[in-house]
VEXDREN-2710 file (C-alpha; in Angstrom, 1 decimal):
% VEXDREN-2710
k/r/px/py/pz
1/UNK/-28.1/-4.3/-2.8
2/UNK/-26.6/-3.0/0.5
3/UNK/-23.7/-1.2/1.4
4/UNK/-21.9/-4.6/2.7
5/UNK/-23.2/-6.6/-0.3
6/UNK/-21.2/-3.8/-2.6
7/UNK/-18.1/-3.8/-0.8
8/UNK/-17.7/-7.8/-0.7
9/UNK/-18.9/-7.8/-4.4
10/UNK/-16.1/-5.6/-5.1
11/UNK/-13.3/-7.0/-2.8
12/UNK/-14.1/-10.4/-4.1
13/UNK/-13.8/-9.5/-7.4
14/UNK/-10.2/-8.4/-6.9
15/UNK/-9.4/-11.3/-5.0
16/UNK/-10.6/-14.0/-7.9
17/UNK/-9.0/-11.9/-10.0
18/UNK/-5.9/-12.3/-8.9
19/UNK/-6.0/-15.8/-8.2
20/UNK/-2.4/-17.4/-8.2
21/UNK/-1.8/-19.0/-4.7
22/UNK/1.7/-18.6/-4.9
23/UNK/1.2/-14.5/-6.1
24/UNK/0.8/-11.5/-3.5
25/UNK/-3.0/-11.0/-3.4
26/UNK/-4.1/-7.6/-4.9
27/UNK/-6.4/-5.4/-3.3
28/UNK/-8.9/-2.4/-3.9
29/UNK/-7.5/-0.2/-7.0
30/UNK/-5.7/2.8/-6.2
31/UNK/-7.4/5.4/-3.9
32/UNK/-6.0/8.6/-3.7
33/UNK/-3.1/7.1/-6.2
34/UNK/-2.1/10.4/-8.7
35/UNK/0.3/10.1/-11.8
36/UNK/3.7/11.6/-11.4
37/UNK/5.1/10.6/-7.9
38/UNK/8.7/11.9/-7.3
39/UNK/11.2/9.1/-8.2
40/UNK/13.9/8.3/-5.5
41/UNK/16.5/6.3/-4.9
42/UNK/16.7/3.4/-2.6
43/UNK/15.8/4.3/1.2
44/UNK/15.2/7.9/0.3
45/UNK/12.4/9.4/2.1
46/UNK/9.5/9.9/0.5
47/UNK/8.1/11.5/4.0
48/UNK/10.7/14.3/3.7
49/UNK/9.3/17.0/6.1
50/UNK/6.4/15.4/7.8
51/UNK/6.1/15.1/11.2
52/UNK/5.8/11.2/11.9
53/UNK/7.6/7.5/13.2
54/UNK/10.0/7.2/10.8
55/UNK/9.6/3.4/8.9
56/UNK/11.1/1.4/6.7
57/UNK/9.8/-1.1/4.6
58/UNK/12.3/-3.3/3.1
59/UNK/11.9/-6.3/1.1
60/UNK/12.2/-8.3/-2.3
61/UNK/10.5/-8.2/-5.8
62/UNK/10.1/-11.9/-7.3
63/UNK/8.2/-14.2/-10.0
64/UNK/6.2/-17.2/-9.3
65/UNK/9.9/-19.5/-9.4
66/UNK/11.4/-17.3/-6.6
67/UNK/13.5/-15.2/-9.2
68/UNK/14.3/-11.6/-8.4
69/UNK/12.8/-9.1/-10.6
70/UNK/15.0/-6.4/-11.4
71/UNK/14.0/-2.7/-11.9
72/UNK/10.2/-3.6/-11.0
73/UNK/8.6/0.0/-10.6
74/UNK/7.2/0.1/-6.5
75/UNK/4.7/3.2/-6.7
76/UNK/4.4/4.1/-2.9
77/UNK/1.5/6.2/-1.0
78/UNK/0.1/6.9/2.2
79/UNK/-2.1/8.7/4.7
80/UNK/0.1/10.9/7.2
81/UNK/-0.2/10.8/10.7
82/UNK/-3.0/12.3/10.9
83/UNK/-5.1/9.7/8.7
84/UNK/-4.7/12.6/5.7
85/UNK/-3.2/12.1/2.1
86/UNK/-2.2/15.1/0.3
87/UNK/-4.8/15.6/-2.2
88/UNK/-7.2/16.6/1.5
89/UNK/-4.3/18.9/2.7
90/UNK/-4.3/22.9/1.7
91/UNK/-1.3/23.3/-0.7
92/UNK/-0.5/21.3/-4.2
93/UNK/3.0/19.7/-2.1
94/UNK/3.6/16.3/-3.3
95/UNK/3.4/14.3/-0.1
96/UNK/4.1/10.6/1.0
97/UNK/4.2/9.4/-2.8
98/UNK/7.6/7.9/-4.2
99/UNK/8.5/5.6/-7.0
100/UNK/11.1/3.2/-6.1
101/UNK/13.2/1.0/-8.4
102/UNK/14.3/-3.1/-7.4
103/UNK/17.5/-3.3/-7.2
104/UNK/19.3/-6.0/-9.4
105/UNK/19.1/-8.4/-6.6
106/UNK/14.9/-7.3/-6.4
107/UNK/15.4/-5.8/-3.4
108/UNK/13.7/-2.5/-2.5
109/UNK/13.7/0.1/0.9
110/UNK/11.1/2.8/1.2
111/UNK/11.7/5.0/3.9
112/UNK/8.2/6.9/4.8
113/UNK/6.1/7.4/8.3
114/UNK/3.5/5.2/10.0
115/UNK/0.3/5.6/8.6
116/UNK/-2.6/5.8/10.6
117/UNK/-6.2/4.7/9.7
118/UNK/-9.0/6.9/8.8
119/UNK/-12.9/7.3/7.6
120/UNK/-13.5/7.0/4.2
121/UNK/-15.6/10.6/2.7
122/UNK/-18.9/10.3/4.3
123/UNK/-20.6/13.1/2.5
124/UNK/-20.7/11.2/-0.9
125/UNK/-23.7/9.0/-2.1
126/UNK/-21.1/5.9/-0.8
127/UNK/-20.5/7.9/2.2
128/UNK/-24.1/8.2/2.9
129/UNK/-24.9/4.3/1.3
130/UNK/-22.7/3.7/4.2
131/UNK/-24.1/5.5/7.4
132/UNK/-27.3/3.8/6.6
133/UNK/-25.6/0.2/7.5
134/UNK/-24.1/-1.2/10.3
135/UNK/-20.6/-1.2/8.5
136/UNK/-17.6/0.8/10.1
137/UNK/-16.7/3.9/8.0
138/UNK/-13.5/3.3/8.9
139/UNK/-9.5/1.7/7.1
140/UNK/-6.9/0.3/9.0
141/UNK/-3.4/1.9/8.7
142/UNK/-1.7/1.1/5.8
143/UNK/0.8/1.8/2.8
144/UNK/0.0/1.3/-0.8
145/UNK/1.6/0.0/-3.6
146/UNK/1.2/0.0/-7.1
147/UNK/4.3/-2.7/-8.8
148/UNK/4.9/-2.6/-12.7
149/UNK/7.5/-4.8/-14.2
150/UNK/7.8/-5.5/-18.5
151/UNK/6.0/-8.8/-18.6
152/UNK/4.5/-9.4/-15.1
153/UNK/1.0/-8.0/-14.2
154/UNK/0.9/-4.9/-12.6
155/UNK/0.0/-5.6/-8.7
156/UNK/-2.1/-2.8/-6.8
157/UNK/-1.9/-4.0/-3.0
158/UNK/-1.4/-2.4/0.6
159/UNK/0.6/-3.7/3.7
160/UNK/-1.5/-3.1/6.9
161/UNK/-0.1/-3.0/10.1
162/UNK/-0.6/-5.8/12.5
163/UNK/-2.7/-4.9/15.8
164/UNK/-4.0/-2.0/14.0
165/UNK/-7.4/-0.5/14.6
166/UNK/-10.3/-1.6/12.3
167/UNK/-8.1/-3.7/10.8
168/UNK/-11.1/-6.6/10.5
169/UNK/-13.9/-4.1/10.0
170/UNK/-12.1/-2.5/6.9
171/UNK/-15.0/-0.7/5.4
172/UNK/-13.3/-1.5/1.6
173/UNK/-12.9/-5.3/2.9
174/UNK/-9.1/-4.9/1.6
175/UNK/-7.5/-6.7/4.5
176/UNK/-6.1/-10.0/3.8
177/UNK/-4.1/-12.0/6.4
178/UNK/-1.1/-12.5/3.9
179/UNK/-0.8/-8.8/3.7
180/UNK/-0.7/-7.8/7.4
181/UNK/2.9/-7.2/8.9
182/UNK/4.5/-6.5/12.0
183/UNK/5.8/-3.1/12.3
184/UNK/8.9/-3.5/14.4
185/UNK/10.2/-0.7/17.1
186/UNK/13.9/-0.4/16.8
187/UNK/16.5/2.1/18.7
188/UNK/18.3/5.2/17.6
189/UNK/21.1/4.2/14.9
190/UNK/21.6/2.5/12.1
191/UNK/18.4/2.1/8.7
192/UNK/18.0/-0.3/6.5
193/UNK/18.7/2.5/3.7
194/UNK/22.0/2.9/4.8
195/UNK/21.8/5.6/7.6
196/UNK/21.0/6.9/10.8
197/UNK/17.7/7.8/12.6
198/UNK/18.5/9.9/15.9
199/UNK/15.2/8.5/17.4
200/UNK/13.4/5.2/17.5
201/UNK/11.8/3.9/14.3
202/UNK/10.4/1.4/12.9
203/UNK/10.6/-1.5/10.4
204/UNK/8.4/-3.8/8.6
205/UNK/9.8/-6.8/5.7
206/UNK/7.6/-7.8/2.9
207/UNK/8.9/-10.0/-0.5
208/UNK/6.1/-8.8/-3.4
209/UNK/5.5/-12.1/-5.9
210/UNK/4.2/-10.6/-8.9
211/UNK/2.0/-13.3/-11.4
212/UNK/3.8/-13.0/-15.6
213/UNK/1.7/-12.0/-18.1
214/UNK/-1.0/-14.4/-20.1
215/UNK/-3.8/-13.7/-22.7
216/UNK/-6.2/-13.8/-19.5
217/UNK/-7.9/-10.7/-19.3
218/UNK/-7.1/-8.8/-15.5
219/UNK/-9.6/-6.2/-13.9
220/UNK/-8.1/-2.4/-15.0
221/UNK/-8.9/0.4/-12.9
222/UNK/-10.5/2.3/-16.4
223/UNK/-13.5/4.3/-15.3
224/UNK/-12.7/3.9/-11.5
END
């Protein structure tokens, strides 16, 4: 089996997996995801202290009828500017990881940096599957979420940025056209989590539609 052949096998699992029509699709299971994010409050900035565009993701938590879900769990993480997460940087700081809470209305703002794209580890038996095929080492940026709500399914998914690089030759096949979104320039002055940014930023919508819980079995990330 090739390199391509086990990156569809796996991305198409996911995506039969998570089947409703009407449900955001999920992607790849959590790389780089780590237990114990900092929890903050709405718009509070999970990139506290690193050097970036500042963005906001704002947006809505709902079931399959279009009801808000309240207090849904939005587990939030990132590459930094430079394509790194935290776990690749010298130092144990917690970096561009946050759990956010729905607000009773579903709604949710993350306040972060834009990510940028980057190479998956190439000096890894995947890593060197990889270099022997014609597929692009490369992700497209993007920000990940993990969603967990009492009795909806727990939805691991990214947003991707629209016009970003790779973004049809990601190497984990995670792209998926309902996912990319338009991250918008705006001026100086007033944020979507109730603030100010002294420079330009930007900002990118997204409603998450998570599928209730039945007695069909879902993928699990176990031994990932």
């Amino acid at each position: 089996m090739t390199g391509h052949d086990l990156t569809t096998v796996a991305a198409a699992r996911w995506a039969t997996a998570h089947d409703e029509p009407k449900a955001t699709p999920a992607t790849v299971p959590r790389p780089f995801h780590v237990e114990g994010s900092p929890t903050l409050a709405y718009g509070a900035n999970m990139a506290d202290g690193v050097d970036g565009t500042p963005l906001y993701v704002t947006g809505l938590v709902r079931d399959l009828s279009g009801r808000p879900v309240a207090a849904a769990v939005l587990d939030v993480w990132q590459a930094d500017a430079d394509g790194l997460y935290d776990s690749q940087v010298v130092g144990d700081e917690v970096r561009l990881r946050g759990k956010y809470t729905s607000r009773a209305d579903g709604t949710f703002c993350v306040q972060t940096i834009a990510p940028l794209g980057y190479s998956i580890p190439m000096d890894g038996p995947v890593g060197e599957l990889i270099s022997r095929t014609d597929i692009s080492h490369y992700r497209p940026a993007h920000v990940y979420f993990l969603i967990t709500s009492p009795g909806q399914h727990s939805l691991t998914t990214h947003l991707f940025a629209r016009g970003a690089a790779y973004l049809y030759s990601d190497v984990l096949f995670g792209t998926r056209s309902e996912l990319v979104v338009d991250f918008d320039r705006r001026p100086p002055g007033p944020t979507p989590g109730g603030g100010t940014s002294d420079v330009p930023w930007l900002s990118a919508h997204y409603d998450f539609v998570l599928q209730p819980r039945t007695d069909r079995p879902q993928p699990t990330d176990e031994g990932r």
